[in-house]
C-alpha positions as CSV (number, residue, x, y, z in Angstrom):
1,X,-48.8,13.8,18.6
2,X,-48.2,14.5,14.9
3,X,-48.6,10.7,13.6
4,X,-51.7,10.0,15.7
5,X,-54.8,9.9,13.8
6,X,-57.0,13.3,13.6
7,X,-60.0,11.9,15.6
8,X,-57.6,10.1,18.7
9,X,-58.7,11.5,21.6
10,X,-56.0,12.4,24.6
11,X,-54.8,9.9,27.4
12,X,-57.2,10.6,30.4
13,X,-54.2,11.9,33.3
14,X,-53.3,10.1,35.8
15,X,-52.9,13.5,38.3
16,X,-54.5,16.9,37.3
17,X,-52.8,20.3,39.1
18,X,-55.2,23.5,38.7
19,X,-54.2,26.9,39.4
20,X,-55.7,30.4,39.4
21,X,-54.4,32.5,36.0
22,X,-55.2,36.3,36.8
23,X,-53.9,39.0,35.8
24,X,-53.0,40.0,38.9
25,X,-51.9,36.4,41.2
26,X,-48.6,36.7,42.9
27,X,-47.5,33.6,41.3
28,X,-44.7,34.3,44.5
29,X,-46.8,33.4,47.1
30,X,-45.9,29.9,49.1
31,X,-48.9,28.9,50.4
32,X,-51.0,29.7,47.6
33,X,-49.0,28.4,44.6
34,X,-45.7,27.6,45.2
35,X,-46.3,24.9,48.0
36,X,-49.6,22.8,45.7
37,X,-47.3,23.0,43.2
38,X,-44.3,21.6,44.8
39,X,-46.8,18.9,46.8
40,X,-48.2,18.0,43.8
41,X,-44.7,17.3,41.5
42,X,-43.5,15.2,45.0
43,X,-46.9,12.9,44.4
44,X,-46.4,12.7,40.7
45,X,-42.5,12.2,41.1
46,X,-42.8,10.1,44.2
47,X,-39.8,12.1,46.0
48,X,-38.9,15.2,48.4
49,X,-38.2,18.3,46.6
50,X,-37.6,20.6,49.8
51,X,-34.6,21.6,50.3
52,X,-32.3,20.7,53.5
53,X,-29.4,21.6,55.9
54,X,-26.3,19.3,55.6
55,X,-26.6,17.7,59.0
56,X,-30.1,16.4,57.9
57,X,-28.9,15.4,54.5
58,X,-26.1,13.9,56.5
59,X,-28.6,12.2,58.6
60,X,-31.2,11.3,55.7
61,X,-27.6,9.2,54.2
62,X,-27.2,6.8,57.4
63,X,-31.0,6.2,57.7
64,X,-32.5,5.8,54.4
65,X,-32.2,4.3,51.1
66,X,-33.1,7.7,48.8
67,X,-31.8,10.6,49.0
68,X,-33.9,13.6,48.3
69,X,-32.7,15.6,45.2
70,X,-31.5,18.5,46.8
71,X,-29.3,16.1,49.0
72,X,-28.0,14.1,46.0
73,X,-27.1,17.1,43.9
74,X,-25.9,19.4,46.7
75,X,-24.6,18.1,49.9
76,X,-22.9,14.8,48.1
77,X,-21.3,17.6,45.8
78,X,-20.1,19.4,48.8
79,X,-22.5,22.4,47.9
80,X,-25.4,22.9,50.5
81,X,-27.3,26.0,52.4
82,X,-25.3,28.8,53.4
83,X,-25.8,28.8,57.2
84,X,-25.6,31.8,59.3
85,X,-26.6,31.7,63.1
86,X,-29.5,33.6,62.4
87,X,-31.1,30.8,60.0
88,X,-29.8,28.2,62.3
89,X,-31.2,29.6,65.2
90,X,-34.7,29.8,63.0
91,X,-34.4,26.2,61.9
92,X,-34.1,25.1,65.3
93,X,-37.1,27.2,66.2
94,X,-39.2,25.5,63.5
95,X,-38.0,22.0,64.4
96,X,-35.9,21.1,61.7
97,X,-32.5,21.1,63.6
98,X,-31.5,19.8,67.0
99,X,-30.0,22.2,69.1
100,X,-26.9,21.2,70.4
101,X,-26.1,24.0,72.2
């Protein structure tokens, strides 16, 4: 930005991410800023960014081309979720496992 002439105006953006700055936001919350934000990144970045269970990542390596990051740098590293039979149980509840019980 330094050797561009004074009067060069900024590159319009392709993508444009807004967000609430109070004094008081729970910059914590999922639905209101921590899932736009992470949807938003996965447009810009055309990838997933959620994280997932071994078995899916397991799955995810037979049946498509890219891994999702979390795969890549976790499961393929032999580092993944810490499962427990409460959060397996839960993850079955919400769809994302098969219960093979």
């Amino acid at each position: 930005m330094r050797l561009r002439p004074p009067d060069w105006p900024l590159p319009r953006p392709d993508a444009i991410h807004h967000i609430v700055e109070d004094f008081l936001t729970d910059w914590t919350a999922p639905n209101a800023h921590i899932l736009p934000l992470r949807r938003f990144l996965e447009n810009c970045l055309s990838t997933d960014l959620r994280n997932f269970f071994a078995e899916s990542c397991f799955l995810f390596a037979f049946t498509r081309q890219k891994l999702p990051p979390s795969c890549q740098q976790g499961y393929l590293r032999m580092q993944g979720l810490v499962g427990s039979q409460e959060l397996r149980h839960h993850a079955v509840q919400a769809g994302l496992l098969q219960d093979y019980t």
